[in-house]
Backbone as a chain_set.jsonl record, in Angstrom:
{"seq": "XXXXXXXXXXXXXXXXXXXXXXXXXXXXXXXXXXXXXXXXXXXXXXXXXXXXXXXXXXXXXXXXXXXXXXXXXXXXXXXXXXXXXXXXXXXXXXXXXXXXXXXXXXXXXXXXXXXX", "coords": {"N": [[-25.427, 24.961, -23.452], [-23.273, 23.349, -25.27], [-20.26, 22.249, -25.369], [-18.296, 22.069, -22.405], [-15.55, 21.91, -22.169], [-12.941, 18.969, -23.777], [-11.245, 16.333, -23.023], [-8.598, 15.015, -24.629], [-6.503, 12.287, -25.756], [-4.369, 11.489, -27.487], [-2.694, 8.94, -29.541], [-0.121, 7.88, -31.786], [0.625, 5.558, -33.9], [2.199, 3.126, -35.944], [0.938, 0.711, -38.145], [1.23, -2.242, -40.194], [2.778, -0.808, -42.046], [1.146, 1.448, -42.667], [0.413, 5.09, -42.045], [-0.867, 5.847, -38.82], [-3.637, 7.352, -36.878], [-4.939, 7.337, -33.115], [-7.363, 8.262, -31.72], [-8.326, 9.081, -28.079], [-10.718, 10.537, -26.055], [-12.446, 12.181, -23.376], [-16.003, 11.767, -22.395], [-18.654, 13.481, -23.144], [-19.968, 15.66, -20.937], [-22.6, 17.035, -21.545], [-25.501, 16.907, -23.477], [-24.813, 15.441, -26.409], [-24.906, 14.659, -29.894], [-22.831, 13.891, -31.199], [-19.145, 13.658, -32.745], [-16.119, 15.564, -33.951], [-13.599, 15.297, -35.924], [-11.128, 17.018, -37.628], [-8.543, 17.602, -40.004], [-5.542, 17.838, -41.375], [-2.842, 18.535, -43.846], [-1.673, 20.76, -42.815], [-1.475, 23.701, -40.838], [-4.269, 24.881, -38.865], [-6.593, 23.533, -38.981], [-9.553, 23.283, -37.863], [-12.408, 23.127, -38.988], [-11.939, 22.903, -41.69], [-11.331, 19.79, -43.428], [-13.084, 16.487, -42.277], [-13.876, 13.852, -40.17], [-16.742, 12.381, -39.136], [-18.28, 11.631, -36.242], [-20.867, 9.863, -35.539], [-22.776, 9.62, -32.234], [-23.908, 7.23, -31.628], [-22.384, 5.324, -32.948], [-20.136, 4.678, -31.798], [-18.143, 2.591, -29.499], [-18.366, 2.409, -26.775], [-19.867, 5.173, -25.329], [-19.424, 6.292, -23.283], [-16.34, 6.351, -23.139], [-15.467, 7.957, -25.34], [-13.575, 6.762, -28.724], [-11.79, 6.405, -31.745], [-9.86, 5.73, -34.66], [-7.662, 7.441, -37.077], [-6.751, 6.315, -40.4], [-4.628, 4.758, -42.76], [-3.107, 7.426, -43.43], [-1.14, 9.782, -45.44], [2.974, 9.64, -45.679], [4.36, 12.57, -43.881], [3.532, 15.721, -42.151], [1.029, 16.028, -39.537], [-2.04, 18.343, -38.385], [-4.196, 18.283, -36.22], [-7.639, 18.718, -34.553], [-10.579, 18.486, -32.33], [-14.129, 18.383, -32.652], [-16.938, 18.61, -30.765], [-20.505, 17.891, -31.113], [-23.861, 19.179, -31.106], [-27.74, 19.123, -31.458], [-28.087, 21.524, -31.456], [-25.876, 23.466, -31.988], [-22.117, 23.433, -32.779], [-19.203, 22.91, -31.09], [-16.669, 24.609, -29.962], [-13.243, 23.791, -31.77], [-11.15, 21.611, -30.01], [-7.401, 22.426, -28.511], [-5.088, 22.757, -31.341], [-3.664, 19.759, -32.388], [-0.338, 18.342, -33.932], [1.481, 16.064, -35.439], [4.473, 14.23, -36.73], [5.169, 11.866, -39.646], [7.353, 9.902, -40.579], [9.197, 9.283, -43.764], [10.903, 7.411, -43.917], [10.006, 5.389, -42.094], [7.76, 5.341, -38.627], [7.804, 4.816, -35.723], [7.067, 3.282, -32.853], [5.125, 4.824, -29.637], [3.136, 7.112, -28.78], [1.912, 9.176, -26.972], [-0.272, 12.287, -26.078], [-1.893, 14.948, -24.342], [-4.089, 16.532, -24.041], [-5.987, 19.444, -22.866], [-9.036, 21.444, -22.456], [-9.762, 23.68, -24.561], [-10.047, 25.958, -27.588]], "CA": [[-24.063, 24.951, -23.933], [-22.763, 21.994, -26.412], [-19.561, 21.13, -24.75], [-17.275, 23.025, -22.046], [-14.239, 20.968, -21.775], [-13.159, 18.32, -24.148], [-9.978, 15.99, -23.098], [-7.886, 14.35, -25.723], [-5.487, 11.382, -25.807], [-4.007, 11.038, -28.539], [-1.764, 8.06, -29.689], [0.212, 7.963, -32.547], [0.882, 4.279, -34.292], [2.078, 2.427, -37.752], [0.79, -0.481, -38.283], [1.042, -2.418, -41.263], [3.449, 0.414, -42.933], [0.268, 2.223, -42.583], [0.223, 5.701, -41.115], [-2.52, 5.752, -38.426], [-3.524, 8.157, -35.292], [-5.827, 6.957, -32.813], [-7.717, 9.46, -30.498], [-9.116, 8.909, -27.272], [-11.23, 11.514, -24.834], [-13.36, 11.931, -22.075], [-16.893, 11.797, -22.518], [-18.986, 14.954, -22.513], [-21.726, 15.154, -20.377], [-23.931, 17.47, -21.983], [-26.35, 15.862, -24.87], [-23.581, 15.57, -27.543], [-25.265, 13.671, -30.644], [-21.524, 13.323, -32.079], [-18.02, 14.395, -32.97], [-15.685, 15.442, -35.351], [-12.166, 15.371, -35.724], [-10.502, 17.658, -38.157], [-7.314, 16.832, -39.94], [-5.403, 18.377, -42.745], [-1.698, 18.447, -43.654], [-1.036, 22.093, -43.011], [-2.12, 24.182, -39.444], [-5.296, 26.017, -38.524], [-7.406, 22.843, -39.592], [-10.529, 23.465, -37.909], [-13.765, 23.816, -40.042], [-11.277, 21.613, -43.237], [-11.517, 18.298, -43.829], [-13.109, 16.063, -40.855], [-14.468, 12.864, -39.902], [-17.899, 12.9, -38.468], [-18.39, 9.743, -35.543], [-21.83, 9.893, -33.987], [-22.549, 8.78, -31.296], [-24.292, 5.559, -32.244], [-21.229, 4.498, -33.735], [-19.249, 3.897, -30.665], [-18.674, 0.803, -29.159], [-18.382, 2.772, -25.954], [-20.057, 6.269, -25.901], [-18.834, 6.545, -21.944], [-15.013, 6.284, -23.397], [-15.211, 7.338, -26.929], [-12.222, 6.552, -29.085], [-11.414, 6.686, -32.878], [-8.799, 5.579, -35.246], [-7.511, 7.398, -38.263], [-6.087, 5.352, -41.059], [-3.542, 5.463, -44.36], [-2.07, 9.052, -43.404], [0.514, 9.682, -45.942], [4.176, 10.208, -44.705], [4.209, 14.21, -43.459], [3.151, 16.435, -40.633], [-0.937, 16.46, -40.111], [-2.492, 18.827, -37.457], [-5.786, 17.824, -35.9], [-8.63, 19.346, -33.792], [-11.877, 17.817, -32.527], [-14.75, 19.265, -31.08], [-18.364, 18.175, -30.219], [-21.566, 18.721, -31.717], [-25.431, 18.593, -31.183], [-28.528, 19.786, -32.0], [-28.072, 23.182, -30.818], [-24.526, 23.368, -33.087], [-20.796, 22.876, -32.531], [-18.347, 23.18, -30.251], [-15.218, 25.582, -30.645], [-12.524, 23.137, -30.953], [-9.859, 21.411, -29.043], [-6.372, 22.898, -29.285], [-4.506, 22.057, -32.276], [-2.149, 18.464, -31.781], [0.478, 17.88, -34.697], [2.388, 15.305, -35.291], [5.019, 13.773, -38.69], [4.753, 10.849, -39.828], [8.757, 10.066, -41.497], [9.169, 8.532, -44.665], [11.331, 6.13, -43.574], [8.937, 4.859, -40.856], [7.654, 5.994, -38.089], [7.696, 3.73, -35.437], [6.681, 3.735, -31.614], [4.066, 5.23, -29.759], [3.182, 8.439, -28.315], [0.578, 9.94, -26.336], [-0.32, 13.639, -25.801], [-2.856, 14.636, -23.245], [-4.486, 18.349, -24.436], [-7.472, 19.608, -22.085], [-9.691, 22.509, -22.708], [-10.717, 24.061, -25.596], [-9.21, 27.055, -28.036]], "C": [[-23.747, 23.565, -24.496], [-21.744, 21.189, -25.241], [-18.531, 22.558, -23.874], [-15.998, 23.042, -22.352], [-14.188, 19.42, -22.613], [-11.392, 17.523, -23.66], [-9.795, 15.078, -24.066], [-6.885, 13.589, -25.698], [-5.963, 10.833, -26.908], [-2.835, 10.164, -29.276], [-1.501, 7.71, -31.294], [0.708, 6.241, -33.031], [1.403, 4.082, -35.718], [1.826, 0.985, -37.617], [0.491, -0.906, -39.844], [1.53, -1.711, -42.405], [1.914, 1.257, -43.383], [0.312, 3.444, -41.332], [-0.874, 5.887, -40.202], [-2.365, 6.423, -36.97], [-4.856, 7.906, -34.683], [-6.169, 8.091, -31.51], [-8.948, 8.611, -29.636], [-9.708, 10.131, -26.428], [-12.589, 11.037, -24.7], [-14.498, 12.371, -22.524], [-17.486, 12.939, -22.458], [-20.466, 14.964, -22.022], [-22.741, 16.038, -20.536], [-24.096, 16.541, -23.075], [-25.399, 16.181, -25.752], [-24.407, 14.02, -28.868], [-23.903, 13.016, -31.568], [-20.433, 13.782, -31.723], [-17.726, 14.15, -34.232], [-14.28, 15.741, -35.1], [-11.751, 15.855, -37.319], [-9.073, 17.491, -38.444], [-6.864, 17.176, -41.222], [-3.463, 18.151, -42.302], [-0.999, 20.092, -43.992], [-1.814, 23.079, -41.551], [-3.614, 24.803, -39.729], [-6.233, 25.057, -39.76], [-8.923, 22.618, -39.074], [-11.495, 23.792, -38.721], [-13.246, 23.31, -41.697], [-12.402, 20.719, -43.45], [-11.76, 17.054, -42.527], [-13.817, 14.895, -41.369], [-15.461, 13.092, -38.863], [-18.132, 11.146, -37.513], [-19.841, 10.353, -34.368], [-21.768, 9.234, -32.887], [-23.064, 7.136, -30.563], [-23.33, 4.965, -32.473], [-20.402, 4.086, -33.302], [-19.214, 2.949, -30.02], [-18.878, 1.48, -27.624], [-18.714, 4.225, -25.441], [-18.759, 7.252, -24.369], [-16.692, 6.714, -22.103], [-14.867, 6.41, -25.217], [-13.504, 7.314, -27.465], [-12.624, 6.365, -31.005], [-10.074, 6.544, -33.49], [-8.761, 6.117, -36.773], [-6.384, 6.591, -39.424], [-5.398, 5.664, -42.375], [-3.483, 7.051, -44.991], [-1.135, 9.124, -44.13], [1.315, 10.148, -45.077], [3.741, 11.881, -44.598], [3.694, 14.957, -42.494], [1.622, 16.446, -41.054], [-0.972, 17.209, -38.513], [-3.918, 18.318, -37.387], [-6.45, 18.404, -34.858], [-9.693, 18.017, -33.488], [-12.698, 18.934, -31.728], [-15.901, 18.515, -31.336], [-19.792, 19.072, -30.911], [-23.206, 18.155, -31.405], [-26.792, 18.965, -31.827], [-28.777, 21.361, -31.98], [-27.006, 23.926, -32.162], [-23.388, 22.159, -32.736], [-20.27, 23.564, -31.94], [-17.109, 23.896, -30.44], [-14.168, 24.089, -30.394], [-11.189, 22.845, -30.216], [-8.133, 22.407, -29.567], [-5.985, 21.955, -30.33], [-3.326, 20.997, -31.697], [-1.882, 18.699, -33.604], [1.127, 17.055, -34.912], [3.275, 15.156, -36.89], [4.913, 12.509, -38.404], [6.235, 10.614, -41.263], [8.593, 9.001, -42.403], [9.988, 7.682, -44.431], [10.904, 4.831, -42.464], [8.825, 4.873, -39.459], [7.494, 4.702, -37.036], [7.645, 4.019, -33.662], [5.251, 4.224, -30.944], [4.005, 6.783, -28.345], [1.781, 9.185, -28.419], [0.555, 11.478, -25.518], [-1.352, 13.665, -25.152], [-3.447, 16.591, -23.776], [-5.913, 18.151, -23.966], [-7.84, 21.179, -22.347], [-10.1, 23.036, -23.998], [-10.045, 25.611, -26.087], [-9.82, 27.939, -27.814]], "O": [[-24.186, 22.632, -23.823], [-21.978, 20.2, -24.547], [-18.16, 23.61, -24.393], [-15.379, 24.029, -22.751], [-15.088, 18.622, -22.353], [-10.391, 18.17, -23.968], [-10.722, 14.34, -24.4], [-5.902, 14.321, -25.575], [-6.951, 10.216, -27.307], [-1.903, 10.881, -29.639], [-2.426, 7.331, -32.012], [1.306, 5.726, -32.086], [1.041, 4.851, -36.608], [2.551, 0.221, -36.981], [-0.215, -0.25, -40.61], [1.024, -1.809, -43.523], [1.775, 1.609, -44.554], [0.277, 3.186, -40.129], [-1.954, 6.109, -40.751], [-1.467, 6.241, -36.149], [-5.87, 8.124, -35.346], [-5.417, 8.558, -30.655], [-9.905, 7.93, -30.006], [-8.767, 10.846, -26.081], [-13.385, 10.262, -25.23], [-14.391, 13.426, -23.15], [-16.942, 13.701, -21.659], [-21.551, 14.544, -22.426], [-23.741, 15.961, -19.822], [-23.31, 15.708, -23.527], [-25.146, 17.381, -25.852], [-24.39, 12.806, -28.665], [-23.903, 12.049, -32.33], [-20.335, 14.317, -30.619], [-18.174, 13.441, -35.134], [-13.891, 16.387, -34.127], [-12.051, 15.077, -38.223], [-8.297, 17.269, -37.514], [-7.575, 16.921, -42.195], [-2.915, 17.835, -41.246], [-0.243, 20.497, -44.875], [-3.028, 22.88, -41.502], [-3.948, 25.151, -40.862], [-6.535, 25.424, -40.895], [-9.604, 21.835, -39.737], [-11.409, 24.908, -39.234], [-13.985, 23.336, -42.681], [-13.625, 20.763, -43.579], [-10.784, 16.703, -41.863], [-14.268, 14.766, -42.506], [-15.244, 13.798, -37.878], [-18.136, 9.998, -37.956], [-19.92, 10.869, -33.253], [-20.908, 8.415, -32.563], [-22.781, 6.391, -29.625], [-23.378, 3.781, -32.138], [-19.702, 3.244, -33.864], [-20.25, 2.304, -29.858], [-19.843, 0.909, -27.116], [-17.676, 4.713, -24.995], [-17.909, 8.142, -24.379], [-15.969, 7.14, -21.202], [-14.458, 5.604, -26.053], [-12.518, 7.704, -26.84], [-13.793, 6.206, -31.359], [-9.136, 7.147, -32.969], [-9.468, 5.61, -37.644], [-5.223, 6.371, -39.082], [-5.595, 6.715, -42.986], [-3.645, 7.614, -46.074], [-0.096, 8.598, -43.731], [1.023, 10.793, -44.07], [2.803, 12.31, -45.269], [3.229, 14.106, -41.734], [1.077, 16.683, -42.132], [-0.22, 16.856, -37.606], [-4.626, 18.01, -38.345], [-5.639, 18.694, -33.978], [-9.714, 16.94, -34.085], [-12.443, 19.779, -30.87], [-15.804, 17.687, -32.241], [-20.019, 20.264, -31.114], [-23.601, 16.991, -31.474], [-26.688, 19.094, -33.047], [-29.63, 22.07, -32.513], [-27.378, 24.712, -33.033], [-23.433, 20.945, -32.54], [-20.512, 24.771, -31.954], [-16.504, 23.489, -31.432], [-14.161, 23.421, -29.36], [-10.345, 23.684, -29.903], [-7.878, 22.879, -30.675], [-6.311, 20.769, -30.388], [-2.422, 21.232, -30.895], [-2.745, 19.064, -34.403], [2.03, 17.339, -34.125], [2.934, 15.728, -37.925], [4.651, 12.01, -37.31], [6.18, 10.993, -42.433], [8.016, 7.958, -42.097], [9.585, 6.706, -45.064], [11.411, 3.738, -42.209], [9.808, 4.404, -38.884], [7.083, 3.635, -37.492], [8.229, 5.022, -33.252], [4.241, 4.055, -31.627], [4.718, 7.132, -27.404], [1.001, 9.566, -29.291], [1.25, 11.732, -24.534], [-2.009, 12.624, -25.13], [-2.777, 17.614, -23.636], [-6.745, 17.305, -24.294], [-6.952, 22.029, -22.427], [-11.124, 22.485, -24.403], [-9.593, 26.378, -25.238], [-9.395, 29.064, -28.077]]}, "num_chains": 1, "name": "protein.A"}
């Protein structure tokens, strides 16, 4: 099996009048050669438009984490799930967030466990 259970903290930021969402979750302890995080500006964005982060590429594989960067203003939904040599993982529920044209400002963390 790829991955059972994937948890997700996810923190929402602007920095730099740049929209930007940074995701954190819990490690998965089967062989996982990567992830991918999925991210479109309209629902039911699984299997879209994704960012692929092996797992070389982490500074920490035991805590991975990820930042996306210059989000235009507007609502984006996002997924992730896990992948190895076998395949991919069904993924996480869908998170949403907006991102207001007048600027978005604060921060805000969602906690989504299990898998769709």
């Amino acid at each position: 099996m790829i991955i059972k259970t994937l948890f997700i903290f996810l923190f929402l930021v602007t920095l730099a009048n740049a929209n930007s969402v940074g995701f954190e979750w819990a490690s998965n302890k089967d062989h996982v050669l990567g992830y991918k995080i999925y991210y479109e500006q309209f629902p039911d964005v699984c299997g879209k438009t994704f960012v692929e982060i092996p797992i070389e590429s982490l500074v920490d594989s035991s805590y991975p984490e990820y930042v996306l960067t210059d989000l235009a203003d507007g609502t984006w939904y996002f997924n992730l799930s896990a992948y190895n040599d076998i395949g991919e993982s069904e993924c996480t529920w869908e998170i949403a967030t907006t991102f207001d044209p007048n600027g978005f400002s604060g921060f805000i963390k969602i906690i989504v466990t299990g898998k769709k």
